[in-house]
Each structure stands twice: as C-alpha cells, then as structure tokens.
N, C-alpha and C positions, 0 to 999 in steps of 0.2 A: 504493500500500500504506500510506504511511505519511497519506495524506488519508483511508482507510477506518479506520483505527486511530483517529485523532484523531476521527471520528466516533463511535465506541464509546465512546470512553472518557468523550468530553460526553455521551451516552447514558447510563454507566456513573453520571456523576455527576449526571444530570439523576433517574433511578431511585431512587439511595440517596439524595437529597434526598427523592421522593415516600413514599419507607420513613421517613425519618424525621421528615415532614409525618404520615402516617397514624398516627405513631406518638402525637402532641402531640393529636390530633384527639380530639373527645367522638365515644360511641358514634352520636349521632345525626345527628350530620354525615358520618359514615361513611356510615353506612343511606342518609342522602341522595345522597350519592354515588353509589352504588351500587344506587341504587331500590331498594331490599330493608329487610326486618325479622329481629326476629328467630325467624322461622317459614320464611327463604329464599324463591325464588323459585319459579314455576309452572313447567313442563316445558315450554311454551310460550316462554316467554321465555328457558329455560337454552338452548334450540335458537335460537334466535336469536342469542345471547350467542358461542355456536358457531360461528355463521357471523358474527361481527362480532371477535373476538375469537383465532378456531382453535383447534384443539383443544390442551391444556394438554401441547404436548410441545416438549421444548428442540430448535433446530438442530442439525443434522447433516450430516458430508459427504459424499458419495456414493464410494462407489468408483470409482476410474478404468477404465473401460471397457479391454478384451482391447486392441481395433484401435486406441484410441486411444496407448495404452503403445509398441504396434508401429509403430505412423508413428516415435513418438517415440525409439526405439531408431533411427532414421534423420534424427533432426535433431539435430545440431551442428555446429558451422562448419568442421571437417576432412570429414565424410561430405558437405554439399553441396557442400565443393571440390572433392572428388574427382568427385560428379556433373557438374558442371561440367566437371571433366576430360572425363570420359567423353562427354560430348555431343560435346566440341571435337572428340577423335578420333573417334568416329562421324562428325563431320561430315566429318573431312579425311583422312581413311584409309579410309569404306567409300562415303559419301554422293557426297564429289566426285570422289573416286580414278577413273580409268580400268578397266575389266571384268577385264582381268587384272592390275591393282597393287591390289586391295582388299585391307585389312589389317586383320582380327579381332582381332590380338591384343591387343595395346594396352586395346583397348575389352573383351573379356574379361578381361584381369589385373586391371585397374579397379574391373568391375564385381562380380570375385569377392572382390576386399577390400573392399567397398563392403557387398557380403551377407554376408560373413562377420563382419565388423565390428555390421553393423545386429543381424542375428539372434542372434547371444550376446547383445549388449545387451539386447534383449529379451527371452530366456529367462532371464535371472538378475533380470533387476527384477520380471517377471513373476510368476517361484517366490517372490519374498522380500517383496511385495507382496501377495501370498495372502491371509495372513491378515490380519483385519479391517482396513479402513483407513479405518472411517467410527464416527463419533461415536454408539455406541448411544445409543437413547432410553431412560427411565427404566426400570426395573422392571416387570415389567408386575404390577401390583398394585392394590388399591380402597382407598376410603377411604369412610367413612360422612356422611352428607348430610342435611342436612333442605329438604324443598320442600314449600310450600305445598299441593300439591294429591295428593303422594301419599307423605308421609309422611316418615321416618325411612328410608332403606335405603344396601343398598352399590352404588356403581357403579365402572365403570373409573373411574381416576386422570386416564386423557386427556381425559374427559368433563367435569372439573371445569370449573366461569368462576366471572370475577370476580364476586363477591354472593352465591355458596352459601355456607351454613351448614354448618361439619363440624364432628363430634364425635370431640374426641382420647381415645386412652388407650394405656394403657404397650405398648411391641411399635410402636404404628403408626409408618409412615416420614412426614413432614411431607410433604402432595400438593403445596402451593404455597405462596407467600408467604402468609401469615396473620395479622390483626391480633385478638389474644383478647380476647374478651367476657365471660366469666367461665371461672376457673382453678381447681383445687386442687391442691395441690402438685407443679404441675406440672413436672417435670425434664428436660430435652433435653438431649440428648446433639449436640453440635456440632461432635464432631471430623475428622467427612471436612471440613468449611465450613470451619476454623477451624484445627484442629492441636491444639487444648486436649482434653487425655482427662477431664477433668472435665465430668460434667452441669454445666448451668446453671439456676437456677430461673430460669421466666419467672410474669410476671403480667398480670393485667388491666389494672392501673395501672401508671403511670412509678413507678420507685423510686430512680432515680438522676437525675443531671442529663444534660441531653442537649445537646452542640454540635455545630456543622456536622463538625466531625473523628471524629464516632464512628463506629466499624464496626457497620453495619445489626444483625450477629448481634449487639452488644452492648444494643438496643435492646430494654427490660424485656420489652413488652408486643409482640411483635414474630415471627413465627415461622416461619423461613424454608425453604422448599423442597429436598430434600435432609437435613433435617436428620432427627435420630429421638426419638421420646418412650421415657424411661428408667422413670418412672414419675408416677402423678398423671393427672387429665383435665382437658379442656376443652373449653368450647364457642369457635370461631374463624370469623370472614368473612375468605374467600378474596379478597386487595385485588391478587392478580399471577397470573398463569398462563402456562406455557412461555416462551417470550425477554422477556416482560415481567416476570420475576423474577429473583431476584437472580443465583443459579443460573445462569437463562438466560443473562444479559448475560454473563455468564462462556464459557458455551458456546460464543457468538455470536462471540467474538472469535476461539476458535480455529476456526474455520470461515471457510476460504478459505486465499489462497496464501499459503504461508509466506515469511518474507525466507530470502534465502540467508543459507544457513551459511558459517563460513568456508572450509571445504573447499569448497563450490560456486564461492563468489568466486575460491577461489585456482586451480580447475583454469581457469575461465573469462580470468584477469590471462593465464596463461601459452598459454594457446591463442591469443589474440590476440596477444599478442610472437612466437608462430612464425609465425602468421597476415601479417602487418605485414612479417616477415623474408623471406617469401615472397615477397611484393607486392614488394620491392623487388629482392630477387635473381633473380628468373625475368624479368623485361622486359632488366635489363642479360645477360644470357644468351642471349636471342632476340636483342638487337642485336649483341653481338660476333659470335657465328656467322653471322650473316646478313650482317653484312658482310665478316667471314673469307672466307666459302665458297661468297656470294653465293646459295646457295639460303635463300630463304626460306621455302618453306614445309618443310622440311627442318627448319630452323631451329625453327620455329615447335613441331614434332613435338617437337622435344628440348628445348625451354622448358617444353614439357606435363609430358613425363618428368621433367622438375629440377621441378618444379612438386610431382609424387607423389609423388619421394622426398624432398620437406622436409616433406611434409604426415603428421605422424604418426598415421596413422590410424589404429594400433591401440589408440590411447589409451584410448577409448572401452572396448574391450576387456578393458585391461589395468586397469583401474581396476575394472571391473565382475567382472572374473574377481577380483581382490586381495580384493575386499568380500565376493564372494559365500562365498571361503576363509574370510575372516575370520566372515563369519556361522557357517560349518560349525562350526566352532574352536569357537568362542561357546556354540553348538547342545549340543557334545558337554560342556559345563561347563551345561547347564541356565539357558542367555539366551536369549533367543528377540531373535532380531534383527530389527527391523519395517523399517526403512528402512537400506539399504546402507549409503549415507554417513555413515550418526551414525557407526561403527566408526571412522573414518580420525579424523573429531571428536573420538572417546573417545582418540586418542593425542595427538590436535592438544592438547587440553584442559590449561591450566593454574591453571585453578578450578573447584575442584566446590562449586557450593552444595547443601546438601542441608537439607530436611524434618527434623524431630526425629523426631516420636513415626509411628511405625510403621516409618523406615529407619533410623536410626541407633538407632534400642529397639526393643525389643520388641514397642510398644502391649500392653501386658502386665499388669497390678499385681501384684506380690508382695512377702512380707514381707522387710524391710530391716531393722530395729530392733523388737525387744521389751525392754522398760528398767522399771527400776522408777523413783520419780520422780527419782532421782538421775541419769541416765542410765546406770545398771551393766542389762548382762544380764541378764535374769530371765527363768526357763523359770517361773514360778508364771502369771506373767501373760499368756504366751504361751496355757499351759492354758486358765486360765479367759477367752481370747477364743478358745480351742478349743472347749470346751464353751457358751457363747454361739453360736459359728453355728455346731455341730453341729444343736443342738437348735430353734433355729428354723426356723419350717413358714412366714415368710413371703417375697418373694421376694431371695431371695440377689444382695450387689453382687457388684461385683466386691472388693471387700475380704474378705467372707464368701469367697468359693472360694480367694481366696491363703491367708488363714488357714488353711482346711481343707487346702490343697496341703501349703504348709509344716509344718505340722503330724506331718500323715500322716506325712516323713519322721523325725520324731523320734517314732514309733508312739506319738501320742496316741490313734488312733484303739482301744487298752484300753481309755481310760479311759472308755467308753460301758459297758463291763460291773459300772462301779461306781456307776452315775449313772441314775434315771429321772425323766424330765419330769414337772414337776407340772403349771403353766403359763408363759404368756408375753405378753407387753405388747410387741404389734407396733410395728416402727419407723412414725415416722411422720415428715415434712416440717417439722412445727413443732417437737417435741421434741429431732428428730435425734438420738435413739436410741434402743436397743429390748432390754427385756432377757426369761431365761428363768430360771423357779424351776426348781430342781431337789431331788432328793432322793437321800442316798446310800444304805448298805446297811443303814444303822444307823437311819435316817428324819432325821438333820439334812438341815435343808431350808436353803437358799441362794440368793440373789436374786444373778445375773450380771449387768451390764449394760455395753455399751459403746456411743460413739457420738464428739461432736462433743466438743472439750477445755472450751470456754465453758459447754456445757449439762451436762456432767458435774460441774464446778465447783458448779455451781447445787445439785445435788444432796447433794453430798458434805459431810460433814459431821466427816469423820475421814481422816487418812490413813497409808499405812504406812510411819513414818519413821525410815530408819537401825534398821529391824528390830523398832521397835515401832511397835502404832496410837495418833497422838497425835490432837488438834483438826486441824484443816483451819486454821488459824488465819492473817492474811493476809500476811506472811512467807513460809509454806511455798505458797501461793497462785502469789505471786512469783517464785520459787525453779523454779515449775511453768510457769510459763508464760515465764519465760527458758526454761528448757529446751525446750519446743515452737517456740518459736522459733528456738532454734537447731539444732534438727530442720528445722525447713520451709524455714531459711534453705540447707539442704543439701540441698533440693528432695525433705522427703518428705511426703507427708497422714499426719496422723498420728489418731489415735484414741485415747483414753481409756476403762482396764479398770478397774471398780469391783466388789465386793461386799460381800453383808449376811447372815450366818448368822443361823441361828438363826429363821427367818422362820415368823410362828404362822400355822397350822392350817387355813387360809381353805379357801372354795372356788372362789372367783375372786381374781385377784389385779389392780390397775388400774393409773394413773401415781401412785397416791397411797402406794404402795407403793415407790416411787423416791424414799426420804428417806433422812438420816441413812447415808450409803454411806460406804464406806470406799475410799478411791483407791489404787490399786494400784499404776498406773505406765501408760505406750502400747504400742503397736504403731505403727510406723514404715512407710508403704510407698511404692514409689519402681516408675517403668516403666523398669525396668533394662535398659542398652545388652546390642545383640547382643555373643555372645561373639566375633565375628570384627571387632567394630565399629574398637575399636584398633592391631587390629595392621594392617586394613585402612588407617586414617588413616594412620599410620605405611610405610605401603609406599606410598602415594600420595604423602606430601611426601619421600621418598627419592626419587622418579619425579618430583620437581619439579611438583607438584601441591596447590596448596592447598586446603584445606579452608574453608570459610565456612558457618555456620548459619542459616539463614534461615526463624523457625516463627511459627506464631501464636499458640505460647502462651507463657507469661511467661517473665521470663529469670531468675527465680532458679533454676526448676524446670532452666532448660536451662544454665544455670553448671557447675550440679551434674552434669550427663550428660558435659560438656565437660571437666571433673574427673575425672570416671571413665573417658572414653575418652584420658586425656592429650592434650586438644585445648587449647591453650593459647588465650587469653582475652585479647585484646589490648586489645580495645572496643565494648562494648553500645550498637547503637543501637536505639530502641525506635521503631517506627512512629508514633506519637506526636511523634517529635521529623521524623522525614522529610517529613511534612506540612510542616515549614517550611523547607524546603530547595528550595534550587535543583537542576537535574540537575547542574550544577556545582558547585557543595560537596557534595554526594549522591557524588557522582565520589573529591571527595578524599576522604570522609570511608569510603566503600565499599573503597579498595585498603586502608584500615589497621584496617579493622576484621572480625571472626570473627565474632560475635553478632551478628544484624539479631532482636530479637523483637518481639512483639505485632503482626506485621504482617497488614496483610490480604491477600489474591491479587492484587491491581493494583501493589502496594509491591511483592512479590515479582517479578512481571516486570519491573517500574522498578528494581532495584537487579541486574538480568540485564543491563539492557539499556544501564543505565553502564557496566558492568563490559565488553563487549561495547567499547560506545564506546570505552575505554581501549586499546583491541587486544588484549585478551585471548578467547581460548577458553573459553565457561562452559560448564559441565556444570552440570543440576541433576538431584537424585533425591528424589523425593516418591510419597505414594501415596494423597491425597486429594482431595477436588474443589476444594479453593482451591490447590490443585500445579498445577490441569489447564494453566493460562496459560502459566505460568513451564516448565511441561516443555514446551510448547508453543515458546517464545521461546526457551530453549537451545538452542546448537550441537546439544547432545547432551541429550536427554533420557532419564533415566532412572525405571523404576518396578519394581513388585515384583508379584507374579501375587493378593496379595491385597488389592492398591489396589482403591479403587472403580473404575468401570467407563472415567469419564472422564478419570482419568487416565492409566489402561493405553491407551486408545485416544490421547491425546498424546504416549505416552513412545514414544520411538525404541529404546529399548531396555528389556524387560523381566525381570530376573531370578526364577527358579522357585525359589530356594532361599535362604534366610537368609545363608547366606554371604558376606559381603561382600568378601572376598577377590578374589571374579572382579573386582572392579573393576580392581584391581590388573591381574590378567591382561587385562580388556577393555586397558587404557592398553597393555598392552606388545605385544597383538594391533593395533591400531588405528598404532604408531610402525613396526610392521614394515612395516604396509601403505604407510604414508606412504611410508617408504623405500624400499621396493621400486616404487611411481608414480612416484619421484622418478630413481629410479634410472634406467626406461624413459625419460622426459622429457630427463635429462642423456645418456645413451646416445644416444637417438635426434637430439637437438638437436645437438650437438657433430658426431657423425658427419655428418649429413648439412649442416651449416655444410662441415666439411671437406671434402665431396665437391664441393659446389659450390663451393667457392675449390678445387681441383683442376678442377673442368670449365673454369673461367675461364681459368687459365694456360691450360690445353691448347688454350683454343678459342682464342685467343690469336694459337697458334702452326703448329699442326699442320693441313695441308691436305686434311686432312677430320677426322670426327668423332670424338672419345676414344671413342666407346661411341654404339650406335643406342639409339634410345629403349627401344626394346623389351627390349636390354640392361639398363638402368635401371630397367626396372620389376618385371623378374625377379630380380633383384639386390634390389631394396625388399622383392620379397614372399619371398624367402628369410630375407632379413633379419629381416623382421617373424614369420614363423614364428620363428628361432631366439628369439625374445623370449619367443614365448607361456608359457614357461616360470618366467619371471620370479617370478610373481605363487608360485611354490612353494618362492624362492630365503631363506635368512634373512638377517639382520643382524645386524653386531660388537655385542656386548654393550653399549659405550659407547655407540651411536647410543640405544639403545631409553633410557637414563637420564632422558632431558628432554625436557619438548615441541617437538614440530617443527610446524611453521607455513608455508604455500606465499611464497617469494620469485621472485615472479619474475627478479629485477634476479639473482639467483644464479644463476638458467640459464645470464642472457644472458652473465655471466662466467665461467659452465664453457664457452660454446659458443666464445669471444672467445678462452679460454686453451689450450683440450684440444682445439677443433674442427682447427686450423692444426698438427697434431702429426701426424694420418695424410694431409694436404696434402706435408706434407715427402715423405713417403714413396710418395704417389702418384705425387710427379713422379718421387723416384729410379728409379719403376717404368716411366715414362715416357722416361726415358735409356738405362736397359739395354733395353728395345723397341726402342730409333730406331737406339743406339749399339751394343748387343749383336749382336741378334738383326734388324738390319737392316730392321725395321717400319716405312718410313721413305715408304713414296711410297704411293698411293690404293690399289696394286692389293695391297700387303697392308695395307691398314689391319685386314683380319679377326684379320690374327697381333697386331696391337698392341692392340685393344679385347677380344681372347680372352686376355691377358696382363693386362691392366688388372681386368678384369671379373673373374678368380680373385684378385689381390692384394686389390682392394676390397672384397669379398664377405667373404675373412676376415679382413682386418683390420677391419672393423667387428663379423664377429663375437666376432673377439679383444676389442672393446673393452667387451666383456658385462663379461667375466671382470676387467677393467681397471680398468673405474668402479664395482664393483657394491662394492668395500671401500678401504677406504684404508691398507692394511696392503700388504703385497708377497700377489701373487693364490699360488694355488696351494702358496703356503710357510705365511706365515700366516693366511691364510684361504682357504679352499675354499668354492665351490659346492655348492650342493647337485647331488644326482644328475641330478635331471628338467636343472638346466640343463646341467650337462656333458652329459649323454646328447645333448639338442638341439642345441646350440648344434655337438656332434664330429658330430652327420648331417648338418646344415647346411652345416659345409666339407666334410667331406667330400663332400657329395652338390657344392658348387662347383667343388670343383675335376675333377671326373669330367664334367660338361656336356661342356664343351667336345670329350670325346672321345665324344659321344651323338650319336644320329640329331635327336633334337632339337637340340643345340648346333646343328647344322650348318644346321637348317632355320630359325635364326632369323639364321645369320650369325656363328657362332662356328668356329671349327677347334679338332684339337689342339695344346698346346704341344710344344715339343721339350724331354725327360729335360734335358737343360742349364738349362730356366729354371728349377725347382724347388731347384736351390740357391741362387741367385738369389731365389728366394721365402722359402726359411728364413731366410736371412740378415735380408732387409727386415723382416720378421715379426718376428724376436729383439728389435732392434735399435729397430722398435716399440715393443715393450713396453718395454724400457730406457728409451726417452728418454721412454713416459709413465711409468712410476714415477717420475724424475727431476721432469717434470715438477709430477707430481701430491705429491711431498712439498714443491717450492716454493711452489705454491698454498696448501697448509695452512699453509705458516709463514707467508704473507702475507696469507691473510683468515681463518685461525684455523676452516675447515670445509672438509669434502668435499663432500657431498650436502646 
C-alpha cells in the first residue's frame, strides 16, 4: 500500500511538473507536441488518440460484488477457528466414532454459531454498502471543439484527447486540463479544486512568477479539469485527459484498498491476544486431562470445547449489529452512513480537521458591512448599491443577488416605484465595474456605479465627507483605503458605491460618463459560518475533540470565520511554508497549530496522515474535489449531500442537513458503540479466562470431567445469545465525555484481574458438589457437571450486568430493557435444562431444591467481591472499560 502511494505521489509530482513545463512553453512548441494547430485535429487521428490515450474519464472503483461480501462475512480469525473446530469434531465424533457413539452435536452447535455469526455479518455490510461505493465519472456533459475536417461542434466530454481545440465560455464546466491560446476576460471559478470562493482571472500569458512550489491551479495560463468558467471566453488545447490530469491523479489515488483505520487495527490487536490466549490455554488443557483420566481422545473432545468457549465468536456480530444501530440512529438525524466503521471512528476521533468554505460556511456571499467612508453604517449607500443591481440586465455575481437579498429585507424593493432606467455601462473584466442611469419622478437623472475600491478611486473625483461632498483629495484617498483594509483584513471583498446627479440628457451613455463621481462609502461581504457552526465546535472540544482548519484559500479570509465561530487561533501554517518541512517538524509543528491555509489536496492528506502518525484519530469534513484525498485518508471521513460528486463518494459519512450539531451526536453515537464492543470483549474475555482457570483446577483433581464438551458449548451459545442484546444497552454519561481508543494490553488486564473472580466461585461450586451433595465418584459425575453447568451459565451471565458500568449495577445504573429481558430468559431458561428431556439427552439431571440456596448464596457473594473488586481496579489504573 504504502509502495503504491509512493508511486502516485512521484506521479502526482512528475504531472504538476508537466503542468507547469506547458505552462513556461510558447504556443508552438505546444502545437509540436501535440501534432496539432490551431484548427485541431482530423476525426481520424482524435480516434486514434482514443485508442492511445482512453477515453477522457477519471478512475473508478467498482462495487464489491453480493458473493464476494458473503465469503467475507465468513473470514476472520474466530469464524475459521471455529471451522477448524468443527472439522476436528466431524472428524472424531461422526467420521471415526463407532455406528452407535456418533455425535452430531458438537458439530451442529458449531456450525450454527458459525452461520449465525457469518450471515448477520453479511446482511448489515451488505444493506449499509448499498448505496454507491464507487467513484462516479464526471458529469455526463459536452464541450465545444474544433477539428480540422468537420468543423466547430459539441461532443461528449469523454471523447475529448490531448491536441483538440475547445472553445470556452461563461456556464461551461472545464472538460480537461487546458493550456489557453487566447483569452478574454476570462474568470474561473476554482473552488471545488481549491476551497477559494473567488473567481480567478486566467490568461494566455504568465503574469506572475512561477517556481517549482506552485499549485498547478495557480498557474496564469493554465486551466484545469473540474474546474468552471464564471465568465469571459476562450480558445484552449487540451494538454491532459482523464488520470492524466490533474483531477485525475487525484482520483487515482483514492482508488484501491484503503489503510486500516484505527478501529480496524484495534479490533484486529485484540483478536489476536485472545487468539494467542487460546493457543496457549487449550494444548495445556488437553494434556492435564489426558493425563488425569488417561483418555485421550476424551480429552482431546474437551480441549475442542475450551477451545469454542475462549473463541469469541460473536464478535463479529456484535460489532456489526452496534454499527449497523448506530447507522439507524445517524439515518433518523438525516446522515446517511456509507461505511459501518467510520461510526465507532467518529467516537474514537480526537481531531476533526475540516474544509472552510462550504462546511464550516455557508459557501454563501452576503452583505456584512454597508459604511460610508468613515466606516459608520449607512442605509444611503446600501440603497444606491440596491438600485445599481436592481437595474442591471447584465449577468448578476454573486454580490448582485446578496445585495438584492439583503436588501429586500429592509423593503428596498419600493424604491423601484420611484426610479426608471434610462441606461447602463455593463461591467466588464478591465474596468471592474458597471454602472446604471436612472431617472426619478421629477426626471433628475443619476449615474450609480459600483465595483472594485482601486478603479472606483480612478474615477472619483469628490467624496462625501463627514456629511459634506469635498475633493477626493489624497488624505481622504488614504483615510479610504486604511479602511478597506481593515475590512479585508476581517476577511471581507469589499466594493465601492459612487454617484453623479444631475446627468445631461444623452441618448447613450459610455465609460466616458464614469468621471468626476462622488464616493459614497462600501459594501462589505463575507461567506458567513453556518448558524450551528459554533456551538457545534464548542460541543466537540467539550467531547474532547479538536478542531483544526485545513482550506485552500487564504488565511486572512479564514482568521476571520475562526473569529466568528470562537475557534481560537493558535498558528497559521500556510502551504507555502510545509513545502519545507520534514514529516517530522510537519508532526511538531501540526499538534500546535489550528490554521493549515493555502494548501493544496496532497498537503491536506500529509498533514492527516502526521496527525494519524502521532496516535491520534483524525476526522476530516470537506465537500470539494481537492477534500476527495484527505476524506479518503481519514479514520472518519466526512461530507455534506451538496459536495461534488467525489467527495461524497470518499466520505464515510454524509450529512443531508446544514446542521452541524449531528456531529456532536455522531461522536456521542460512535463512544457508545465503542463501549458497548468493548464491553462484549471484556465480558467475554474475563469470563471465559475464568472458566478455563476453573476447568484447570478441576481437571487437576477430579476423576472425571467438570463438564462434557457438549456441556461447554451449550453453555457458550447461551451465553452468547444472552449478549446479543448488548449492542441496545447505553453508557454512564462520563464514558461518552472523551475519546476512546482500542487497548489491547486493557483487556488483557480486565481478563488477569476480573477473569480469576468467578474461578473462586466455580470451585466453591465444586466443594458443595463433592462435599454437599456427595458428587464425588464417576457414576455421579452427571449431578456435579448438572451443578457446575447452572452456576457457570449465570454467573457469567451475571457478569453482563457487572462489567457493563462501573457504578454499583442495578442501584446506580440499570440496563436497558432488551438486556435484562435477555440476559433473565437466558438463566432462567439455564437453570430449567437440566430438568428437560433435552438436559437429560445430553447428560444433564435435575438438581435437588437444597442446591438452589446454595446457588443464591454463591451468586450474591459474586457480585460483592466483583464490585469490590472492580472499584480497586479503578483506583489502580484510573479506568473501567
């Protein structure tokens, strides 16, 4: 994995070298390259180019096939023990046995926690897997072409290759990488690429300088795939198509196997330490009985059985039932859960890096500041940048519609019954801005104009100051552009409102008409955080979860959002500077810093995947196509339902509503679940430690068996039924506070401390049999493993209710319903066996009314010494679960 990464990424930077070779390049070294002019190529040769080349669509990855899912819901290292089991006992119970000792059962109990286990597994991955789990292709859309032999027309988008000719204009989606040939005012919109909500001009020519360090999309003359034209056209030669673009190398990477998460690694650490416990407890087990009791293969039967009941096989189960709850949970708050395990992630998670603009804002623009040049509030100059793009017929920014929004709610929208259009001086790219004459009822006519602060300036020749219009004189100049400044320095675009009464008589009006204006004051606009954005941050470092910013566009803009959301601001680091960084000072320099800006999508995975190296659980949330990586490389990936397409298709988890809140609830659904896996694991692991340091004394001592195998595995699968309930049980308020994280080495000290507690109590169970109830020679060994077999059954299922909190059970914390309801049929149905047609046909009797006080007692006495126990362990390693 990590040699196919290291492949990509020399790829990655072998490409954005070629982007920025083609960018340095004359137009006719290009044409060389490319066999081509500029008339494009023949149909001939674009078919060719197709088959040399493929058609212009990014990688993708296929969904995982029904049957292959369903093997898979049958391979992990407890289901092929059990397999394993089950062959042995086929072999030595039906295979080798004599015609009448053949024994079914064994290999039936087996084989039916074996299916029971597989097939849930696979009905919950299956349903939760459904929806898409492969990398859409683009859009299906066209784009305009010129070829030599049949003109100027549209075709698909996937038909494009390197050396056609396309012709841009406002609306189209950029079809491929493209180096421009000639431009006019051309504007792109780069913010799925990039994170920046501002158009960018591009040009035909370099207009800046260019180093090995630049991000591709910053290249003048340069025009990348995925991106969108805002306004302006051009002509451009297509120099990349599908995984040969920049896009693509993007795609490329998230396609194929992902590294495990940390929930993957941690369920995987702790499956081999029981794994490993087994190996070593089941052989010493076969050889004390074998030499106790000289049968061996008797023996050999009952290592099988110790063998099933340490193997906790409903893990599998129990983890898949907990995720697929937690998806439900998720479902009914409007997330749509794509992969099981991010959930447990999103609790595990103790940094969330997120995306700026579109998840923690709005992607939005609206008005923020209307000022006159002093920076005081002005509702005059709001108007008349009201009545400026009311009245304009050309095509509206997004500044125009915030104006008009904000507006509307201060009912400007009167003021059109006092106002008719004479004319207007369309915005344009060079001017940068655009005004409209108007006429009132009286016929005073008025020249509106707003636009850029620099080209307003150019114009103005008056301005209105402290309530009179003086000279523009260069003082008030200065006075003017501090204060834009220190607007922009608070992360807003700001705009400049000017007018001219009194305007003679014309019948057209030009830019020669744009003199001698009078400065008014701005408008201020800013893409304002969601309203849940804050108190969302704020519930998430209460939940022991940091926040970190990670965008591509600047960091004054995002200072300012980090101000507004009360995200405090510890240390800006700009991409610019991580170029010079080792993964190693990247490491320190990542745990103490909030702001990562100007980065590109490859910075963004590399500042994940330190953070990762540190032992931390990252979350990121994003909802653009430079996110897709980085949600990719997150424990837990997040996205929003109006991400582009490849992101949604990387994120593990996709929110349908603005609310950022659920995040909050994802971390406190995802800590439950952890604890309720962790709960099964420590139950199940302790328990079954203890049973087996009980089988040991007994085989020890006793001249035949504590319990026939068969005993044992009916005991496991009662057991294991009493579990399934688990995954509906809650957790103490305190647990869910902080992230939790898989320890192994924490098992193996619940099993070391709490396993050797229901030991005690086996053997006391083992003396009142031998010494009570005179269980003590071969021909009643049935009355003493029919005694043992009801004490063990519920005291391990006592020990649900035991470990599931670390308060006193039933006083201060109760169960839920599902699991008392289970866990009370469970003994009870144990201890009724023994007096059943079945008990009897497997080797069970009934007890005599005398052992049952005898059983409450041991039971009580139980639970006493683990609560005892269990608040010593807390004062000595400071945790429960």
């Amino acid at each position: 994995m990590m040699k196919q990464r290291n492949i990509i990424n020399q790829n990655n930077e072998a490409l954005k070298q070629n982007l920025i070779d083609f960018s340095k390049n004359d137009m006719d070294t290009i044409y060389k390259i490319f066999n081509t002019d500029i008339n494009g190529i023949t149909e001939e040769e674009a078919g060719n180019r197709v088959e040399k080349y493929g058609l212009n669509q990014v990688e993708h990855e296929k969904p995982t096939p029904w049957y292959i899912q369903f093997v898979k819901g049958f391979i992990n290292p407890f289901i092929i023990v059990l397999i394993a089991l089950a062959v042995i006992s086929y072999i030595t119970d039906v295979a080798l046995a004599a015609p009448g000792e053949k024994s079914w059962e064994a290999v039936i109990v087996i084989t039916a926690m074996v299916t029971i286990s597989g097939i849930l597994h696979f009905v919950q991955e299956y349903r939760s897997g459904k929806a898409a789990e492969e990398l859409k292709a683009l859009v299906n859309t066209t784009a305009t072409i010129v070829r030599k032999d049949t003109g100027t027309y549209e075709i698909p988008m996937s038909q494009i290759v390197p050396g056609d000719i396309i012709h841009l204009a406002a609306g189209d989606m950029i079809p491929a990488d493209l180096r421009i040939i000639h431009s006019k005012d051309l504007f792109i919109s780069q913010s799925a690429l990039t994170g920046e909500s501002e158009p960018i001009e591009k040009y035909s020519t370099i207009k800046s300088e260019i180093n090995n360090n630049i991000n591709p999309s910053d290249l003048d003359n340069i025009c990348l795939l995925g991106t969108d034209v805002i306004s302006g056209s051009a002509t451009a030669i297509v120099i990349g198509t599908g995984n040969d673009t920049y896009f693509g190398s993007m795609a490329k990477s998230l396609v194929g196997k992902r590294e495990q998460t940390s929930f993957e690694k941690g369920v995987s650490s702790v499956s081999w330490l029981l794994i490993r416990f087994m190996f070593i407890m089941v052989p010493v087990v076969f050889l004390i009985n074998g030499i106790t009791n000289g049968d061996w293969l008797e023996a050999l039967l009952f290592a099988i059985s110790i063998a099933v009941g340490l193997t906790p096989e409903m893990l599998p189960v129990i983890v898949t039932t907990n995720l697929a709850k937690g998806a439900i949970a998720m479902s009914k708050r409007k997330t749509v859960v794509k992969r099981l395990d991010a959930i447990q992630n999103f609790g595990a998670m103790d940094i969330l890096c997120t995306d700026k603009t579109g998840t923690l804002t709005l992607d939005k623009i609206v008005v923020e500041k209307h000022l006159d040049i002093h920076g005081n509030e002005d509702d005059r100059v709001l108007r008349h940048g009201y009545l400026n793009s009311f009245y304009q017929t050309g095509l509206r920014n997004l500044m125009d519609r915030a104006i008009l929004e904000f507006s509307d709610k201060k009912n400007f929208f009167e003021l059109k019954e006092h106002y008719t259009k004479v004319d207007e001086i369309p915005f344009d790219f060079t001017r940068r801005r655009m005004s409209v004459v108007l006429k009132d009822h009286v016929g005073k006519r008025q020249l509106i104009t707003k636009g850029a602060v620099e080209e307003m300036l150019s114009i103005c020749t008056f301005a209105e100051y402290k309530g009179e219009v003086v000279p523009l004189t260069e003082e008030v100049k200065n006075e003017v552009m501090d204060m834009v400044k220190k607007l922009n320095e608070d992360g807003m675009r700001v705009v400049a409102i000017a007018q001219k009464n009194n305007i003679p008589d014309e019948n057209s009006f030009g830019v020669k008409d744009e003199s001698d204006m009078v400065l008014m004051g701005y408008i201020g606009f800013l893409d304002p955080p969601k309203e849940s954005t804050a108190a969302a941050i704020k519930a998430l470092y209460e939940h022991g979860v940091k926040v970190k910013i990670l965008t591509g566009d600047n960091e004054v803009v995002t200072k300012k959002i980090c101000k507004e959301v009360d995200l405090p601001v510890d240390n800006i680091l700009l991409g610019s500077d991580i170029e010079h960084l080792t993964d190693e000072e990247l490491a320190i320099q990542a745990e103490n810093t909030t702001v990562f800006a100007k980065l590109s999508p490859i910075q963004k995975s590399k500042i994940i995947k330190v953070l990762q190296g540190q032992g931390h659980t990252v979350g990121y949330m994003g909802d653009g196509i430079n996110d897709a990586s980085a949600l990719r490389d997150a424990d837990v990936g997040i996205s929003v339902d109006t991400a582009v397409d490849i992101a949604k298709e990387s994120a593990d988890i996709i929110l349908l509503e603005k609310d950022l809140m659920v995040l909050e609830e994802g971390v406190i659904e995802g800590r439950k679940i952890f604890g309720n896996i962790v709960k099964y694991l420590n139950m199940t692991a302790s328990s079954n430690f203890g049973n087996v340091f009980s089988v040991l004394v007994a085989s020890a001592f006793l001249p035949f068996l504590p319990m026939l195998p068969i005993h044992l595995l009916i005991q496991n699968l009662f057991y294991d039924f009493s579990q399934i309930s688990i995954p509906w049980d809650t957790m103490d308020e305190d647990y869910i506070k902080e992230p939790r994280k898989w320890d192994a080495d924490n098992i193996k000290k619940f099993m070391i401390y709490i396993g050797p507690i229901s030991s005690i109590f086996d053997i006391i169970t083992y003396l009142v049999m031998w010494y009570v109830f005179k269980a003590n020679t071969p021909a009643l060994q049935s009355l003493f493993q029919s005694g043992w077999f009801v004490e063990g059954l519920l005291s391990q299922t006592l020990i649900v209710h035991m470990i599931r909190t670390k308060k006193i059970p039933f006083i201060q914390s109760r169960a839920t319903a599902p699991v008392l309801l289970l866990t009370g049929i469970i003994m009870v149905a144990g201890i009724f066996i023994p007096f059943t047609a079945f008990g009897a046909s497997v080797g069970l009797q009934p007890l005599p009314l005398a052992y049952f006080p005898w059983l409450i007692g041991i039971l009580l006495a139980y639970c006493l010494l683990t609560q005892v126990v269990k608040k010593l362990y807390i004062k000595k390693f400071n945790t429960w679960l």
